[in-house]
N, C-alpha and C positions, 0 to 999 in steps of 0.2 A: 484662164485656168479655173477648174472649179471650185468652190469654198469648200472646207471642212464643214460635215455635216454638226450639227448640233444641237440640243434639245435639254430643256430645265428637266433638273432632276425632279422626281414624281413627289409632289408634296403632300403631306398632310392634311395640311393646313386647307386646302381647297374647298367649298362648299357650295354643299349644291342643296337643291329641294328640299322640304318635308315632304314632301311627298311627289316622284317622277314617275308620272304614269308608263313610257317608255320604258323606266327600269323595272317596275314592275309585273310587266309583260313578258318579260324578257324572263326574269326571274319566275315566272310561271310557267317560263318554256320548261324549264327544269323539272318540274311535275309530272308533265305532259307524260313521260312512258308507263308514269303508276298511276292515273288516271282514275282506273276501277278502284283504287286503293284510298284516294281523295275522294271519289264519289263515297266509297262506304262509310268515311272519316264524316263526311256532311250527312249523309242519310241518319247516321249514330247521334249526330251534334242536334240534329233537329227532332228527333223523337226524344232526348233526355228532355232538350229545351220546352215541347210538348207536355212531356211529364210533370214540369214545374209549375202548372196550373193546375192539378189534380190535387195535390194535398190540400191548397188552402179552399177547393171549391166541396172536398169533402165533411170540412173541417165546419162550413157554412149551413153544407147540409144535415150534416150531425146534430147542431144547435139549433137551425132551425125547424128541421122537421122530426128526425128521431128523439131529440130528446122533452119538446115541448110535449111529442105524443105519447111518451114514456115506451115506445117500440124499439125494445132491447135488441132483436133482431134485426133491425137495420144498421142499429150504432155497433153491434158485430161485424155486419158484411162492411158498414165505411170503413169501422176502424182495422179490417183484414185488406179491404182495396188501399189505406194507405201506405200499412206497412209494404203490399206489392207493388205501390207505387214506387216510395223509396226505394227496395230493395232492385227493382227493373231500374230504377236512375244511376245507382251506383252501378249497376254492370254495363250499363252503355257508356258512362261516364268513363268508368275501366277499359272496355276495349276501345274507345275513340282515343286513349291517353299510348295504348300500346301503341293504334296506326298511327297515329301524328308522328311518332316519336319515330316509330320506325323511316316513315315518311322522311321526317329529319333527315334522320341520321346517313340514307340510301342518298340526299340531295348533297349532304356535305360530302360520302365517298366521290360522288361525280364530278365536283364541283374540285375537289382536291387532286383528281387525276388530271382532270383538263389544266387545275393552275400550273399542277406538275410539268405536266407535259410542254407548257407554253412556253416552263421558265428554260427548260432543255432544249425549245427552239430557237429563244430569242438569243443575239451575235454577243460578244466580249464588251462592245459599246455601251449597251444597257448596263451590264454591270457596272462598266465603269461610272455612269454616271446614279446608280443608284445603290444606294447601303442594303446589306444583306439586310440587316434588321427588320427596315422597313419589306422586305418580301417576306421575310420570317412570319410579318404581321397579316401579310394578306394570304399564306398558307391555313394561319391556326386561327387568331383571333377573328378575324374577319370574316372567313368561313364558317366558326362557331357561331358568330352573332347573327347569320342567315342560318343557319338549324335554328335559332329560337323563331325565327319568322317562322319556319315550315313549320316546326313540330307543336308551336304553341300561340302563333301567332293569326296566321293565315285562314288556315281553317276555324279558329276556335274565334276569329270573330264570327264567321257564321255564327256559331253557337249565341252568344252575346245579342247577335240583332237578333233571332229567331227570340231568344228567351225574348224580349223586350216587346215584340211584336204581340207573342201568345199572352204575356202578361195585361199588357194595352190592351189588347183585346178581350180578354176576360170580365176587368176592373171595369172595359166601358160596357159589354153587355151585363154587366151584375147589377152596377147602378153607375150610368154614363154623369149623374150630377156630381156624386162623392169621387169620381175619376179626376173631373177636371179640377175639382179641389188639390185632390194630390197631386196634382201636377202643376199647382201655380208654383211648385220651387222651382221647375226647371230651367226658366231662364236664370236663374242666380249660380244654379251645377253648369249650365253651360258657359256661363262667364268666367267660374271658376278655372272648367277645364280648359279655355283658352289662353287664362294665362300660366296655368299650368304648364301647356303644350307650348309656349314662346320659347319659357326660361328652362324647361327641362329639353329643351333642342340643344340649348345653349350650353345647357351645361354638359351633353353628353359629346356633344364635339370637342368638348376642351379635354374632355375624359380620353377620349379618341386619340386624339394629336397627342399627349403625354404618353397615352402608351407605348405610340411607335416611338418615341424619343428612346423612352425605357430602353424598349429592345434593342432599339438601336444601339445606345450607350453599353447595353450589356455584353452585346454579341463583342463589340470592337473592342474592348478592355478585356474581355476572358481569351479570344484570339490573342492578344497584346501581350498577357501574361508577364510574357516573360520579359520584355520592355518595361512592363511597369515594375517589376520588382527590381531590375537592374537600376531602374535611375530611380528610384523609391519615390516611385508617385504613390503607394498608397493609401496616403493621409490626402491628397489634392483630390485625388480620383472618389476618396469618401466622400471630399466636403462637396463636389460636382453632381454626386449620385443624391446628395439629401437636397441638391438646389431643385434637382430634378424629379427626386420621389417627392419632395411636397406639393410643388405643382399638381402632380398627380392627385395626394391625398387631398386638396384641399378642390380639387373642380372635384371628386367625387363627392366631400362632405357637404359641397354645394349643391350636388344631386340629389342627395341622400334630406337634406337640409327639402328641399323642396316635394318630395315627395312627405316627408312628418306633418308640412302642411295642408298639401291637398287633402290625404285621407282624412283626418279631422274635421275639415271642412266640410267633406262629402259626409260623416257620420254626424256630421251638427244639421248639414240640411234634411236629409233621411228623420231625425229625429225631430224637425221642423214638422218635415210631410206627416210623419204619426202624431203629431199634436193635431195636426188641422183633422188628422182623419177623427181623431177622436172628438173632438170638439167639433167639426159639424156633421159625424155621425151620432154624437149623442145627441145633437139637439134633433138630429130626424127621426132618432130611437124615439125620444119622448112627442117628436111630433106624427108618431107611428106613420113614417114616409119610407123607413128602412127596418131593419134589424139587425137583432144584436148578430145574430150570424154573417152577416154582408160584413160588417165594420171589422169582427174580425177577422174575416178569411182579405178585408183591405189591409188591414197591420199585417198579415201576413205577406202579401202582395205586394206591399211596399217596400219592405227588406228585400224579399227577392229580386224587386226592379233597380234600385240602385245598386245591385253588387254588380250586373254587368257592364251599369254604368264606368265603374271604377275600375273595373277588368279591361274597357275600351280605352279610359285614358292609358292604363297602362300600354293596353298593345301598341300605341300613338309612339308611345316608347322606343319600342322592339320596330317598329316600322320606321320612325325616322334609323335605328341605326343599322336596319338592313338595306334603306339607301343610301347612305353614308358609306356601308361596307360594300354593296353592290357596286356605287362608281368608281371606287380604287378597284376593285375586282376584274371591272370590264373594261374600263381604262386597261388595265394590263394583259387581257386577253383580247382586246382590240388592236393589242401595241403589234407593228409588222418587224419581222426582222428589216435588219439594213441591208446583211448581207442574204441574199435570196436565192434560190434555186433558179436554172432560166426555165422559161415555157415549152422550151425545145432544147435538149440534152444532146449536149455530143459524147459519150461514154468513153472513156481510157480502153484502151485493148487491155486485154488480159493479161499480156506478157512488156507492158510497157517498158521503154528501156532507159526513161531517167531521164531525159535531155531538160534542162531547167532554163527559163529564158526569162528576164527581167527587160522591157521594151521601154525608156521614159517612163518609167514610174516614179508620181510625185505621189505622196498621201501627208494629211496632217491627222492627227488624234481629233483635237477641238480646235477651234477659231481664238484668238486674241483678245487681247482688252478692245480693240478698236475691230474685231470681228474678223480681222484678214487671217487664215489659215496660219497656224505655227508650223511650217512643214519641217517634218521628220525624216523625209527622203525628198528630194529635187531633181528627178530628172534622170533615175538610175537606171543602168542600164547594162549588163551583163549575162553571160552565156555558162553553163556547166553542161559538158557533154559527158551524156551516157557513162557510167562506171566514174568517170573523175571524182577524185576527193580535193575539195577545195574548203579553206578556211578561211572567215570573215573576223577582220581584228579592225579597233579605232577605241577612241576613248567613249567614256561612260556615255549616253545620248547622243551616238555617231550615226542611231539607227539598225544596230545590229541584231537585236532579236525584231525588230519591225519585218526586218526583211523575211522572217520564219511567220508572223503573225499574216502575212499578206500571202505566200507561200501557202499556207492553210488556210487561207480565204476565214480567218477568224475576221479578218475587216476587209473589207474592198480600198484597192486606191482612190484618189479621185479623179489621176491622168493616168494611162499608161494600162500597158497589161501586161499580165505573165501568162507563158504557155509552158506544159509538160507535153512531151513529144508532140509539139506546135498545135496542141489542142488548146485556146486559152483557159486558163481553170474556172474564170465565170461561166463557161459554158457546160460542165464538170459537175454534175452531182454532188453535194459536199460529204454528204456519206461515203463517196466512191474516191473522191481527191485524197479521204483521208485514212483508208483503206490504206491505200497505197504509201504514205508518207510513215515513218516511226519518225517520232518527237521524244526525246530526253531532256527534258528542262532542268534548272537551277534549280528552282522550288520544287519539289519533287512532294506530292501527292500522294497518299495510301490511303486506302480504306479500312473502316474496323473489322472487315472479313480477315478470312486466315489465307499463307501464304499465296496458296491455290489460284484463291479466287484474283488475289492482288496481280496476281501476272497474267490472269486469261480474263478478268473484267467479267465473269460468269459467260464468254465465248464458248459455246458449247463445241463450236465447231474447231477449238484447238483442243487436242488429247493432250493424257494424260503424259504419255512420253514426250509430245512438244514442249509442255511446260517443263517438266523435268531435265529436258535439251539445255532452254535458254537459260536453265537455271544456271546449267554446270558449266554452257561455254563461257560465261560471264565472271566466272568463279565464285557464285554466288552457294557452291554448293556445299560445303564445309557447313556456311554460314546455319541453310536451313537443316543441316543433320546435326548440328546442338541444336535448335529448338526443341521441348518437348515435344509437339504433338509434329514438327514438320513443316509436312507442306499441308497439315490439319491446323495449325498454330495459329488463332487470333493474334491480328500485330497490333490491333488497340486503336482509339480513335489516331487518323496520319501516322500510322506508324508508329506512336512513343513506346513500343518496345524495343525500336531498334536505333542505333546510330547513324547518325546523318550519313554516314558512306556506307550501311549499313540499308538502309533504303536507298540509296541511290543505286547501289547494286541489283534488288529489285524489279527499281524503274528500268532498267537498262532490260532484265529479263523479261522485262511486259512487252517492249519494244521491241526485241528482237523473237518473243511469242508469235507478232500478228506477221513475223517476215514480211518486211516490207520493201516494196523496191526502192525506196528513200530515204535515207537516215540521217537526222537531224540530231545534233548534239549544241544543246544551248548555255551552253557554259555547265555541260556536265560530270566536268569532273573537279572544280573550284570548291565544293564541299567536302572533300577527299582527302586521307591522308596518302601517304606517300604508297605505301603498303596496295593500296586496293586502288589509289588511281593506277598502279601499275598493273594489275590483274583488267583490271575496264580497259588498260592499253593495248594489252596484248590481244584480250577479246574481241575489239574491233575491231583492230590491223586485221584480224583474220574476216570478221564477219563486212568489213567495207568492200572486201574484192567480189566486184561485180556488182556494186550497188554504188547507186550517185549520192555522197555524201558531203553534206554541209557539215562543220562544225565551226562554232561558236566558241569563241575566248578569250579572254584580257589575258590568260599566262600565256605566254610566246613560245612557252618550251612545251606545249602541246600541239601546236600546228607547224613545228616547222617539216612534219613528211608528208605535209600535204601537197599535192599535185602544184597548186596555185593558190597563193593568198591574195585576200581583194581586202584593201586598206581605206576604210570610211571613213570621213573628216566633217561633220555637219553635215549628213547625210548626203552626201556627193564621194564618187568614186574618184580616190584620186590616184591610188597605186595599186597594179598589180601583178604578179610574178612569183614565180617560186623563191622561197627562205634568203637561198643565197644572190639573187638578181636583185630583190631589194634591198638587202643591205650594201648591195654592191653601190645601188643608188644614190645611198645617201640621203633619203629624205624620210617621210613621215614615220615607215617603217624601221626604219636605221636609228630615228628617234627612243620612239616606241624602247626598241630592245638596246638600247645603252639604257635607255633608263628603269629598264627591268633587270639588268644583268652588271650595272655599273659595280665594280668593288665600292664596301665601303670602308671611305678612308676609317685611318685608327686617328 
């Protein structure tokens, strides 16, 4: 027999490169359609970069040739070429700030549609083993932290080397002797920036991993709500969130904390390199090997060359945490469903007629402490023909809504198969299997649209009369004729503007919307008061004829007009027969309802 499949949940905590050339290849593909829009972002980033040598070589020329000449006329045309110098850097600096940004902004839409899309492919499995939280995080946070790479990272190192190149190159044709002077600090900035670059890794991964905690803790405590106010955890739940946000705050003030140092650092050596320039440009002034104009268009030079400096460390920044965010990213768009489409489709006819077939079918959720499968179903094996209504009873973990999740190919077995009219459903489109199936669960689902939408799912292809059908055969239609606006009516996030049988009423009308040729009722009517399980009774004694219907239920006094009940014991079939042949029996079933229906003594 085959093992249950199995897989760690998607950590955090993982780590990878400062820098994965793989990933950022890949994260370039992303580019690739706006192309012409990146090139125009570099062609902008290298002519401002261009421009930043223009002021201080003007500045040189001023002092040393217009002003020694006393030629007013030329210290007019520099001092007009610099202000159009300036005024040309801000506007290229302005629209290469628009493209990036735009740039950004277009990679995170993309980049959110594909997560979108992956998370509505991937099976029930994934979820199981991973916390919404942590997805929440690779929707918002993580997708934001790759917009800082596109819109201010990526391109705008171009910018930074180019500056740096046009500067270098200036300083050494001005005067290549006082260049290299300035530049004996930079092995001491480059030591700096390495260990810069070690501990600010260090610190924004711890930044990282606390955040998904956060969300995580947030998401399951605000869903829990109503649990934690019942057993009045909210003093526990406080003191758990501050064990949690300080971690947080304190790997950020560790970040924060190392970044107060570097800059300082980097504005002590800069103010290092302008001592040296001045002191051994002043002794070239008096040993008239330079001038006073070269020394200062070099202070000026100098300023301009360590800012990009300090703008690279930063990007270092923004780069380790858009590989940090890219490998959870692509980890999870690499991830394959379990349950797959086949390569060759066998299609459902159009007028299918229900026949349900359960062949040995074993399946486990996950593997054991010692790795052996915990199987949930053993070997089952059972037939529902066409139109029959049959009901599956056993106690709590006999396996009973398994049998609906496998039925939907939400999970694959790992022995056995099931067919619908002897097609088996792996071969089955899962779009098409589930066409065909209506599901009414327990937990019952709404969305914060208004009623409309809540029972046709924005189905364009059910009218308006269809939905207003299921509404009334369901007896749901009272319901929506108080609502103010209808079947216009926001019902709020899941529903909390209605009561639990109140939505489940609803659900039942979504269900019997897509008319399906298979109706599954998974313990739905166990939220119900008396009142409105009676109205759902009536409702589907009528809408079951002619349709093969499962239903699901621990109360006994809801299945007993079904054709056949099939009685699950540790997921093995061990009784089955109509209400009155099992009790006739005497065994599991007979159990079951004396101890749902025993008087109790006084």
């Amino acid at each position: 027999m085959k093992q249950a499949a199995a897989g760690p949940i998607q950590e955090e905590e993982a780590l990878g490169k400062a820098y994965d050339g793989r990933l950022m290849r890949r994260l370039l593909w992303y580019m690739a359609p706006y192309w012409w829009r990146v090139a125009g972002a570099v062609a902008l980033l290298v002519s401002a970069a261009g421009l930043q040598i223009v002021g201080p070589w003007l500045v040189q020329m001023a002092l040393d040739d217009a002003v020694p000449e006393g030629d007013a006329r030329l210290l007019g045309i520099l001092a007009t070429a610099y202000l159009v110098a300036a005024i040309l850097t801000f506007a290229l600096q302005y629209a290469q700030a628009l493209l990036t940004t735009w740039l950004g902004q277009k990679v995170m839409y993309d980049l959110r549609t594909e997560i979108f899309e992956k998370l509505q492919e991937l099976d029930l499995r994934f979820y199981d083993r991973n916390p919404i939280g942590r997805l929440m995080t690779r929707i918002t946070s993580d997708v934001e932290t790759l917009n800082d790479l596109f819109s201010s990272g990526v391109v705008a190192i171009f910018g930074d080397l180019f500056t740096l190149f046009f500067i270098v190159s200036a300083m050494l044709l001005m005067d290549w002797q006082l260049a290299l002077v300035t530049f004996a600090v930079l092995p001491f900035v480059a030591w700096a920036a390495f260990l810069f670059r070690s501990r600010i890794r260090h610190a924004y991964r711890d930044i990282r991993v606390r955040l998904a905690r956060i969300n995580a803790f947030f998401h399951e405590r605000i869903t829990g709500i109503r649990v934690v106010q019942l057993f009045n955890r909210e003093e526990a739940d406080s003191r758990r969130l501050d064990e949690v946000n300080r971690d947080y705050l304190e790997a950020h003030l560790r970040s924060i904390t190392y970044y107060a140092l570097f800059f300082p650092v980097i504005e002590v050596f800069t103010a290092i390199a302008l001592a040296l320039i001045i002191w051994y440009g002043g002794f070239s002034i008096l040993a008239g090997t330079t001038t006073v104009g070269v020394v200062t268009a070099f202070l000026l030079y100098a300023r301009r060359f360590f800012r990009p400096i300090q703008d690279l460390s930063e990007k270092y920044n923004v780069l380790q945490a858009a590989m940090a965010s890219s490998e959870r990213i692509f980890r999870l768009l690499d991830r394959e469903p379990e349950v797959l489409d086949p390569g060759v489709t066998a299609p459902l006819p159009e007028g299918i007629r229900g026949d349900i077939e359960f062949r040995n079918v074993w399946f486990a959720y996950e593997s054991g402490n010692e790795g052996e499968p915990e199987w949930v179903l053993k070997g089952l094996s059972f037939r529902v023909a066409p139109g029959e209504k049959i009901a599956i009873v056993g106690h709590t973990g006999a396996g009973k809504t398994t049998i609906i999740n496998l039925l939907m190919r939400f999970y694959d077995p790992q022995e056995g198969e099931i067919l619908i009219d002897g097609v088996p459903v792996r071969a089955v489109p899962q779009k098409e299997l589930r066409r065909w199936v209506g599901l009414v669960l327990q937990d019952i689902f709404l969305f914060s649209g208004d009623v409309r939408y809540n029972v046709r799912l924005g189905n364009k292809g059910i009218s308006e009369e269809r939905v207003r059908s299921a509404v009334e055969e369901v007896g749901a239609a009272p319901l929506v004729e108080r609502l103010p606006g209808r079947y216009d009516e926001p019902l709020g996030e899941r529903g909390k503007s209605l009561s639990v049988g109140e939505r489940q009423l609803v659900s039942f009308a979504r269900a019997l919307a897509f008319d399906p040729a298979i109706l599954v009722l998974d313990e739905a009517t166990s939220s119900v008061d008396s009142e409105i399980e009676a109205k759902i009774d009536e409702a589907t004694a009528r809408l079951m004829e002619g349709r093969t219907s499962i239903v699901i239920a621990h109360r006994l006094s809801t299945v007993q007009s079904a054709d056949r009940i099939l009685v699950l014991h540790h997921g093995e079939l061990r009784e089955e027969g109509s209400h009155e042949a099992l009790l006739a029996e005497g065994g599991l079933y007979s159990r079951l309802h004396e101890l749902q229906f025993a008087p109790i003594e006084s």
